[in-house]
C-alpha positions as CSV (number, residue, x, y, z in Angstrom):
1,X,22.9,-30.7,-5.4
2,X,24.6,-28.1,-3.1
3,X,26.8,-29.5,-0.5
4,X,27.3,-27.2,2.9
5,X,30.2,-27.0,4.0
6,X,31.9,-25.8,7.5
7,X,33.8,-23.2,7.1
8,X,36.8,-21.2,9.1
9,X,36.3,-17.8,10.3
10,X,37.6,-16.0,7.4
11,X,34.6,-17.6,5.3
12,X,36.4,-18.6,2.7
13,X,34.1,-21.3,0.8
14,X,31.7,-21.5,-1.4
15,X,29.5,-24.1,-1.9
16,X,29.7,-27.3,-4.4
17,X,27.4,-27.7,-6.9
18,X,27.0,-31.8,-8.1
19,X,27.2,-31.3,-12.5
20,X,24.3,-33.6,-13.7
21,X,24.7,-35.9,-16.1
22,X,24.2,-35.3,-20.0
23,X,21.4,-37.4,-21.3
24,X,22.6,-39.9,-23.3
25,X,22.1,-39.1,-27.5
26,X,19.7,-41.3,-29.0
27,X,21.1,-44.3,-30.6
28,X,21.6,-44.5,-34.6
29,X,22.8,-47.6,-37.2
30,X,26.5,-47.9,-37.2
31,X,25.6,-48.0,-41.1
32,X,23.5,-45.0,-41.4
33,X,26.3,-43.0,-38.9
34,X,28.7,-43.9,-41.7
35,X,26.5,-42.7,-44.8
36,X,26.3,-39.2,-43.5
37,X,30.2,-39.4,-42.4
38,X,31.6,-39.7,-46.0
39,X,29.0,-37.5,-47.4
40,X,30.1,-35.1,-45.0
41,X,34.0,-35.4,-46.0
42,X,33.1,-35.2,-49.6
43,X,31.1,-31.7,-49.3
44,X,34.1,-30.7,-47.3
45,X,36.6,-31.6,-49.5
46,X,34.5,-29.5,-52.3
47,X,33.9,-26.8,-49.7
48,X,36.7,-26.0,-47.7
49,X,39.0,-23.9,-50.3
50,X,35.6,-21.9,-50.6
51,X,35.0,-21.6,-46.8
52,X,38.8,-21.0,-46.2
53,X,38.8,-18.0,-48.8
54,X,34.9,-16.6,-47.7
55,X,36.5,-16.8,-43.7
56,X,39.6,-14.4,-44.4
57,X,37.2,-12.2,-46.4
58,X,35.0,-12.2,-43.1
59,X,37.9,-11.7,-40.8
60,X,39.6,-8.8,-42.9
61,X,35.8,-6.8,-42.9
62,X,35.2,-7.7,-39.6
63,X,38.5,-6.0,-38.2
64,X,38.1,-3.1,-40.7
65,X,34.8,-2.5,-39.1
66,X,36.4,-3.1,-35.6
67,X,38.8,-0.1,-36.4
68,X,36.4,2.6,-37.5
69,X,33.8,1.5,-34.4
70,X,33.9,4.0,-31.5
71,X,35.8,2.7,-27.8
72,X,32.3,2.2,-26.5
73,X,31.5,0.0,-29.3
74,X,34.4,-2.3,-28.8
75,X,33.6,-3.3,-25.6
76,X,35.7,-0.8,-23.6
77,X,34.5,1.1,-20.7
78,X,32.6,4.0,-21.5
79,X,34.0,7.7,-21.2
80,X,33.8,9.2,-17.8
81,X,31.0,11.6,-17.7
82,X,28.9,9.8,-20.6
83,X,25.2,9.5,-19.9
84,X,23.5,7.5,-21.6
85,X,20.5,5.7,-19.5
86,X,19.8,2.2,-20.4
87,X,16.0,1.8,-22.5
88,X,16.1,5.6,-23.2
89,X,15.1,7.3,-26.3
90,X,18.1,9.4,-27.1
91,X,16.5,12.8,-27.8
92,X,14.9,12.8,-23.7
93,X,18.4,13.4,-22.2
94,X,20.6,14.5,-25.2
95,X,19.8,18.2,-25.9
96,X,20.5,19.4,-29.7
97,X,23.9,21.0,-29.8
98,X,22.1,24.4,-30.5
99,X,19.7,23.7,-27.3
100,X,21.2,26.5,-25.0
101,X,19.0,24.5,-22.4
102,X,20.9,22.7,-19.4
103,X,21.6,19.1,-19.3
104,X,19.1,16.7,-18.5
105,X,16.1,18.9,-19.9
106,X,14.4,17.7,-23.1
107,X,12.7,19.2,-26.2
108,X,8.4,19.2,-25.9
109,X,7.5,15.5,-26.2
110,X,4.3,13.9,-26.8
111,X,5.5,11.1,-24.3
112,X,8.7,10.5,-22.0
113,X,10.4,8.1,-20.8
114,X,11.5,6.2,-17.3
115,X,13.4,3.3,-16.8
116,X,14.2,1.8,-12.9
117,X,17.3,-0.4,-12.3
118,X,16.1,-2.8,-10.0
119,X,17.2,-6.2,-9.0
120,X,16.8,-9.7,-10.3
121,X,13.1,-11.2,-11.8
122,X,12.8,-13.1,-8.7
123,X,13.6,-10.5,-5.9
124,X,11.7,-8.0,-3.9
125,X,13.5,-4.7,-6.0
126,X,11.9,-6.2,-9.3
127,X,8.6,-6.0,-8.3
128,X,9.0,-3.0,-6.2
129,X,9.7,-1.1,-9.4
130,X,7.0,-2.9,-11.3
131,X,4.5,-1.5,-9.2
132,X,5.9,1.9,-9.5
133,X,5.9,1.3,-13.2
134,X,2.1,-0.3,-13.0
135,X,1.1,3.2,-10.9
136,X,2.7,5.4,-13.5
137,X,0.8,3.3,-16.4
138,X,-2.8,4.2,-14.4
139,X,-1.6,8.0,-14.5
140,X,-0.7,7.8,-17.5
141,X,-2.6,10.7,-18.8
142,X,-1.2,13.1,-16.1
143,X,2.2,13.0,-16.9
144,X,2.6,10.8,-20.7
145,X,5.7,8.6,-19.1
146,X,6.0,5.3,-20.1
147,X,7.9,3.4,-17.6
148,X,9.4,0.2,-17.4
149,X,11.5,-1.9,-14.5
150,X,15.2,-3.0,-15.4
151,X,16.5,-5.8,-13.8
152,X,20.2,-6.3,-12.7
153,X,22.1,-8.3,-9.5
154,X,20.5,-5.5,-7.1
155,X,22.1,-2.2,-5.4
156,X,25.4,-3.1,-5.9
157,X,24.9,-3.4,-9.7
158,X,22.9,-0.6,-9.3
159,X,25.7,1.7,-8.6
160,X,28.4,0.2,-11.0
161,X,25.3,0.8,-14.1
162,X,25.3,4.6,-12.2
163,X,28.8,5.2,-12.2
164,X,29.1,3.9,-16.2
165,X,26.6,6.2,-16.9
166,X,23.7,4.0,-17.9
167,X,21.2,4.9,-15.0
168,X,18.5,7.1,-15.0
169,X,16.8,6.3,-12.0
170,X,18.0,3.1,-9.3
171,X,16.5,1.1,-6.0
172,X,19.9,0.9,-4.1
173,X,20.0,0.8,0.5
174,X,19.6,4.1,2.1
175,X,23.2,2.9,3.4
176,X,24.4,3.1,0.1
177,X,22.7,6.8,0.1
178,X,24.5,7.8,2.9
179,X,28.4,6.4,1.1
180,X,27.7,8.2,-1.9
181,X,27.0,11.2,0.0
182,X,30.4,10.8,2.0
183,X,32.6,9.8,-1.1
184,X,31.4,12.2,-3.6
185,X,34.1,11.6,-6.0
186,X,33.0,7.9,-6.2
187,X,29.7,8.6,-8.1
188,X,29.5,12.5,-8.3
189,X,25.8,12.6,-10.5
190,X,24.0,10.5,-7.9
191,X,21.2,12.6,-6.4
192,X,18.4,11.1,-4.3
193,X,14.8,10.9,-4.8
194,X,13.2,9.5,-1.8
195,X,13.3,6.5,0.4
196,X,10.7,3.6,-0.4
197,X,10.1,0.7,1.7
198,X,11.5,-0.8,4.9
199,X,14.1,-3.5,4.2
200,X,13.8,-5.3,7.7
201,X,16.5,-7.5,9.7
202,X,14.5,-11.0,9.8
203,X,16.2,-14.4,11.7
204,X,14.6,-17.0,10.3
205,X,15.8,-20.3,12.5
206,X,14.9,-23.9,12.7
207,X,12.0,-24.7,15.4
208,X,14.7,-26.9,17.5
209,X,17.6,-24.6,17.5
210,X,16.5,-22.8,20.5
211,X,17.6,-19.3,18.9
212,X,14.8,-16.7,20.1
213,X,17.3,-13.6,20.1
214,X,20.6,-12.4,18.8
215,X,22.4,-13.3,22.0
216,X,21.1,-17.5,21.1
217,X,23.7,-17.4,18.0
218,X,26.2,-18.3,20.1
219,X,27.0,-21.9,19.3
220,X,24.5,-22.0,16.3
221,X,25.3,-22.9,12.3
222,X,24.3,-19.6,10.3
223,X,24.8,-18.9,6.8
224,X,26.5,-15.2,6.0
225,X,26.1,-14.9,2.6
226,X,29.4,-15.2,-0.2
227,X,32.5,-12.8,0.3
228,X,31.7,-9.2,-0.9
229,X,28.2,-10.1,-0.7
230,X,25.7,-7.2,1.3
231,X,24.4,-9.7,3.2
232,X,28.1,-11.0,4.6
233,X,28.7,-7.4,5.5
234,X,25.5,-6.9,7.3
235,X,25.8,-10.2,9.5
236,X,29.8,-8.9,9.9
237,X,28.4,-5.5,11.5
238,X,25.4,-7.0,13.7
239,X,27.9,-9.9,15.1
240,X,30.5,-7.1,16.0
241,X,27.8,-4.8,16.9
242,X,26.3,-7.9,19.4
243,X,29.9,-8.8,20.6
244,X,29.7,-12.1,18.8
245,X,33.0,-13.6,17.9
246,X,33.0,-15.9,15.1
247,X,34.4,-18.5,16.9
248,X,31.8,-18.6,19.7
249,X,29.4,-20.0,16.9
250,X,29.1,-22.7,16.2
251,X,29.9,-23.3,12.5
252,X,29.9,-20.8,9.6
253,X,29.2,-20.8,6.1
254,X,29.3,-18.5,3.0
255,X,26.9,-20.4,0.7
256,X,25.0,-17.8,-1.4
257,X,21.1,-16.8,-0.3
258,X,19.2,-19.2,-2.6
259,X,20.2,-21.8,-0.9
260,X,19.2,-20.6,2.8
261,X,15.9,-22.7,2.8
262,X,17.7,-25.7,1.8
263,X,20.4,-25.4,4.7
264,X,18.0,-24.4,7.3
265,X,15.2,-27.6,6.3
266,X,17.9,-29.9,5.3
267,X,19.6,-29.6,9.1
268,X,22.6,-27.7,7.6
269,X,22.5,-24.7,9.3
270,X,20.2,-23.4,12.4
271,X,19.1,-19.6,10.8
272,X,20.0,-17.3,8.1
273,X,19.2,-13.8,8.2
274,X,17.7,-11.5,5.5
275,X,17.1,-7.5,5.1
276,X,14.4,-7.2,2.8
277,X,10.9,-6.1,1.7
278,X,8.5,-8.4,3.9
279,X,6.4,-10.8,2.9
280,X,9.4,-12.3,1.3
281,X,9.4,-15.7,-0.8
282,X,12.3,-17.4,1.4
283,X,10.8,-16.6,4.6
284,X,7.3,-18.4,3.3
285,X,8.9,-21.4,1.6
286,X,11.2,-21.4,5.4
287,X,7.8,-21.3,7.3
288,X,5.9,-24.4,4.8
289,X,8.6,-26.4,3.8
290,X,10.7,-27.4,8.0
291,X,7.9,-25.4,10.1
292,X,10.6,-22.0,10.6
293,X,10.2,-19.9,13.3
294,X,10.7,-15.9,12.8
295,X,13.1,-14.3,15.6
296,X,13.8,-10.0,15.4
297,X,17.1,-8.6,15.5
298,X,16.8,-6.6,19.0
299,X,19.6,-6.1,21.7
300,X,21.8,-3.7,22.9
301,X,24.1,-4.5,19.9
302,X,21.2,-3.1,17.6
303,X,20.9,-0.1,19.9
304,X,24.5,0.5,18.6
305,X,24.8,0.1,15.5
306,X,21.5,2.6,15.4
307,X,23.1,5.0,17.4
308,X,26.3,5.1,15.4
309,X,25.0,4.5,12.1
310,X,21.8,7.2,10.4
311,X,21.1,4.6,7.6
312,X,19.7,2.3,10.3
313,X,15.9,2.9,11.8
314,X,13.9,0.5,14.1
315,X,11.3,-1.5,12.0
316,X,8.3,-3.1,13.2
317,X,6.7,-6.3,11.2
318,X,3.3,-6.3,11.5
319,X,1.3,-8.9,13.0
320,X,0.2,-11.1,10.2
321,X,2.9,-10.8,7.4
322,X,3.3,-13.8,7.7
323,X,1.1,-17.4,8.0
324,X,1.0,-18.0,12.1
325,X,2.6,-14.8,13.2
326,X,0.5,-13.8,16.0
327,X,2.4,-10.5,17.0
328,X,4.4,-7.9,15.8
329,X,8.2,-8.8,15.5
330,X,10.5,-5.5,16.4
331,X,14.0,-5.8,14.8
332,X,16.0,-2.9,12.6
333,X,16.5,-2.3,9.5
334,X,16.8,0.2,6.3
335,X,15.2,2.2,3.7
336,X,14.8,1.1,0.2
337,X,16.3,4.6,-1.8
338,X,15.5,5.9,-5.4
339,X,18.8,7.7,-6.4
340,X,19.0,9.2,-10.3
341,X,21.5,10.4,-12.2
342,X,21.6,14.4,-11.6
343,X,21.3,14.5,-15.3
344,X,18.1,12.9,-15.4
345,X,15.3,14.5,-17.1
346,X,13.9,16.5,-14.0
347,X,10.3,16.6,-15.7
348,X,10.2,12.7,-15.6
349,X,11.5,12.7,-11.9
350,X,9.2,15.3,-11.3
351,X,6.3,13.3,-11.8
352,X,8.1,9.9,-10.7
353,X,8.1,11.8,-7.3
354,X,4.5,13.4,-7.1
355,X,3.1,10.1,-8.4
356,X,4.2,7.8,-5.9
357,X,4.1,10.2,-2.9
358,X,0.3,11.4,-4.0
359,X,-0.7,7.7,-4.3
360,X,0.8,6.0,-1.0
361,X,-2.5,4.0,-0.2
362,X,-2.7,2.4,-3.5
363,X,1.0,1.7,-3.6
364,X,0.3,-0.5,-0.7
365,X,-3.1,-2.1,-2.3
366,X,-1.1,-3.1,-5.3
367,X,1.5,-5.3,-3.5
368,X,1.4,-6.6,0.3
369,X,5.3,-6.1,0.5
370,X,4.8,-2.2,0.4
371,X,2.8,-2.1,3.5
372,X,5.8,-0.2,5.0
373,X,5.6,3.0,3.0
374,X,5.2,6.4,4.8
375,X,4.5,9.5,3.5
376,X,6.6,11.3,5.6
377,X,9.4,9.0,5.7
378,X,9.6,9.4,2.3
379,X,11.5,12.3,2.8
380,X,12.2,12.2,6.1
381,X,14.5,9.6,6.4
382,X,17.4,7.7,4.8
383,X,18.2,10.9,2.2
384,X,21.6,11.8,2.5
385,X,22.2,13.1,-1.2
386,X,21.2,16.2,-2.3
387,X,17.8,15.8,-4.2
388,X,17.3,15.6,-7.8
389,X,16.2,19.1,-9.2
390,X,12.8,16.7,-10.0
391,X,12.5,15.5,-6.6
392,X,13.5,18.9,-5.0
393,X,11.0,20.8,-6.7
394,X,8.5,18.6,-5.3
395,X,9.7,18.4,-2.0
396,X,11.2,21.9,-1.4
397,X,8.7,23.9,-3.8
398,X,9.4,27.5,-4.9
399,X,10.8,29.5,-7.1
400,X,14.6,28.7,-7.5
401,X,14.0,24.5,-6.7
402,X,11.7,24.8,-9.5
403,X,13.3,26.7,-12.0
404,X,13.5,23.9,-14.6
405,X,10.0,24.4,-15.7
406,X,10.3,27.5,-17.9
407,X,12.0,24.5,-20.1
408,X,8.9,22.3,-20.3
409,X,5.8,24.7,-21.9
410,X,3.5,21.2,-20.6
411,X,3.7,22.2,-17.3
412,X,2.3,25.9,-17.9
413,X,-1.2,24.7,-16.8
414,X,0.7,22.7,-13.8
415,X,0.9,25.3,-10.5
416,X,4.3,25.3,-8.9
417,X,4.6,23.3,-5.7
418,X,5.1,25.8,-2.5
419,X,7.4,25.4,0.4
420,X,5.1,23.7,2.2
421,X,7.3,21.5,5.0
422,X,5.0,20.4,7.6
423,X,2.1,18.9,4.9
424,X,5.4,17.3,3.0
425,X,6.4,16.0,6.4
426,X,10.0,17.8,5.9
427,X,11.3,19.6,9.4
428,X,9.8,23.3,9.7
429,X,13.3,24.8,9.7
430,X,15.3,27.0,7.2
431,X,17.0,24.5,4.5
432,X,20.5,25.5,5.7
433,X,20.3,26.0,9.9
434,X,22.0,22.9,11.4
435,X,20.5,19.7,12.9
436,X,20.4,20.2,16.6
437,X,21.5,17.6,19.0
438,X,19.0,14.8,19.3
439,X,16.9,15.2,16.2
440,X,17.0,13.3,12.6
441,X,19.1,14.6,10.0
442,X,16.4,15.6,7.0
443,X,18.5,15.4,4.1
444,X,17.8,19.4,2.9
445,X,19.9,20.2,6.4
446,X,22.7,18.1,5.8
447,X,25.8,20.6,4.5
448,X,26.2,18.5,1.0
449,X,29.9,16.8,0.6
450,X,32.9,18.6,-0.7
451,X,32.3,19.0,-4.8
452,X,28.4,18.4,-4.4
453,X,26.4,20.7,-5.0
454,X,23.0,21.6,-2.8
455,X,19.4,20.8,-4.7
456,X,18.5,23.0,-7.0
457,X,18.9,24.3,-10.7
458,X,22.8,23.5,-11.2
């Protein structure tokens, strides 16, 4: 049973889980208990000098073995600059030492291979990339990829898995996008791909809490999420954004996100807040389990943090996504991002990138929760990395983006993609001339961070 708890303004609680009780083992003859007791100390007392003698035999191989085992092997962290994707076969991104071919590229292949870090089984990432990976089994027969989704504790496992090497291709926040692009020395090989879907601001609150905007907090029980968690740092910027001091609420509590639903129906708390991929399961169990009400995040507060902050965009939810919601519900939010490894196979992003961006409509067909994808803003928006040599040929087109292909002979028959910016939806403007005053950075105009290197055949 969780327990909320309030909590002082540094959020420093978690919550207290009740342990259950063991079942109790069945019951057995006090006579029968004693048989297999003395048996058992008679086949020890045979056994043991055997066991004792087989066990330092064991022990002696098992540190010999220890000894001549790589670091990686033991359990140490691996060598900076490894790669070594997760689920992939080692000859698609390990080139033979007489392969005069750069990183990343691999030998003719009947089939490749693409794995996507995602998030847990349960969450929206998950089966975000199992779509993608469904769309790429249909095509099969364009491209010969195999796919298959990877789950982990979301983006910010996500980008530990990138910096250990052990990513080929990641769902992370188009905020997280925009930090990697500003600390390049933090994860140097990320690259971006595209942005996916909207990830929208959502207050879900009770139906007696009178909360029908951000300025109705004040006084209110919310839930922020655990210490270090995305979601405490996201309510920390919207409540200083809004000019919310914690103490003006009314209590606080750091309990962790599976247990919103049972605060807000159990009269713990008055709303929690998520950023996700909508239609989300919390927000329907909220809705049929205490009659929830949804509430946008709008204000002048939001206005800020837009303003000051690119990885932000205003998001609309559609009339509809949910049971009873009558209107559309405006509020803020961020993109979804596919980052990879820069030494990813760019053939397999290649195709990861054409796929998805030539097959929008379906995308949407096969899951409700991708309603939000846009061509355009596929591109367009939340890209602060340089692009993938994959995603760059496709996006950029010509010549030198797409110089990669005289390594893959199966794309001979293929034409190469042509600049083409206003039917890719990318600004009509030379890749290098500023961004004027006024107008949305497109990640190809962005000068790249010290010690990264522009899109393109490095």
């Amino acid at each position: 049973m969780v327990v909320f708890q309030p909590v002082s303004e540094d959020y420093a609680i978690l919550p207290s889980i009740a342990p259950q009780p063991s079942p109790p083992a069945p019951a057995r003859s006090a006579t029968r208990q004693a048989s297999r007791a003395q048996t058992g100390v008679r086949a020890q007392g045979k056994r043991g000098v055997v066991h004792r003698r087989a066990g330092c035999l064991m022990v002696l191989a098992t540190l010999a073995c220890l000894t001549a085992l790589p670091a990686s092997a033991q359990g140490s962290p691996p060598q900076p600059g490894l790669f070594k994707p997760d689920a992939i076969p080692l000859q698609q991104y390990q080139a033979s030492r007489n392969d005069a071919r750069p990183s990343g590229t691999a030998p003719t292949s009947d089939e490749y291979f693409l794995a996507i870090y995602s998030g847990s089984t349960s969450g929206f990432y998950f089966r975000a990339a199992s779509t993608i990976c469904a769309l790429m089994r249909r095509t099969h027969e364009q491209h010969r990829i195999r796919c298959v989704p990877l789950r982990s504790q979301g983006a910010g496992s996500n980008l530990r898995l990138l910096q250990e090497g052990r990513v080929q291709v990641a769902l992370v926040q188009s905020n997280n996008n925009w930090d990697l692009a500003r600390t390049p020395g933090q994860a140097t090989q990320a690259r971006s791909v595209m942005s996916f879907h909207d990830e929208t601001g959502l207050l879900v609150v009770r139906p007696d809490s009178g909360i029908r905007s951000l300025a109705d907090l004040r006084g209110k029980r919310i839930n922020v999420g655990p210490d270090s968690s995305a979601s405490k740092a996201l309510w920390t910027a919207l409540l200083e954004a809004s000019n919310i001091d914690t103490a003006a609420l009314g209590r606080i509590y750091s309990v962790a996100q599976d247990y919103n639903v049972i605060g807000l129906c159990q009269n713990y708390i008055d709303a929690f807040g998520l950023w996700i991929g909508h239609p989300a399961g919390p927000v329907n169990e909220a809705l049929k389990g205490c009659n929830a009400r949804l509430v946008g995040m709008t204000g002048e507060g939001v206005d800020r943090l837009i303003a000051d902050s690119p990885y932000y965009f205003r998001q609309r939810l559609p009339a509809g996504t949910y049971a009873g919601q009558q209107a559309d519900i405006e509020s803020y939010g961020f993109k979804a991002s596919l980052i990879a490894d820069a030494r990813a196979s760019p053939y397999v992003v290649y195709w990861l990138t054409r796929i998805i961006h030539e097959n929008v409509d379906r995308l949407r067909e096969m899951h409700p929760g991708l309603h939000s994808l846009d061509a355009q803003e596929m591109v367009q928006k939340g890209n602060f990395l340089p692009f993938h040599d994959g995603a760059a040929c496709y996006w950029q087109g010509g010549a030198q983006a797409c110089a990669w292909r005289e390594a893959y002979p199966e794309l001979a028959t293929e034409p190469v993609p042509h600049p083409d910016t206003l039917s890719r939806g990318m600004a009509a403007r030379p890749l290098n001339s500023p961004v004027q005053a006024g107008e949305t950075a497109s990640p190809a105009h962005l000068p790249p961070p010290a010690g990264v290197p522009r899109p393109g055949r490095q």
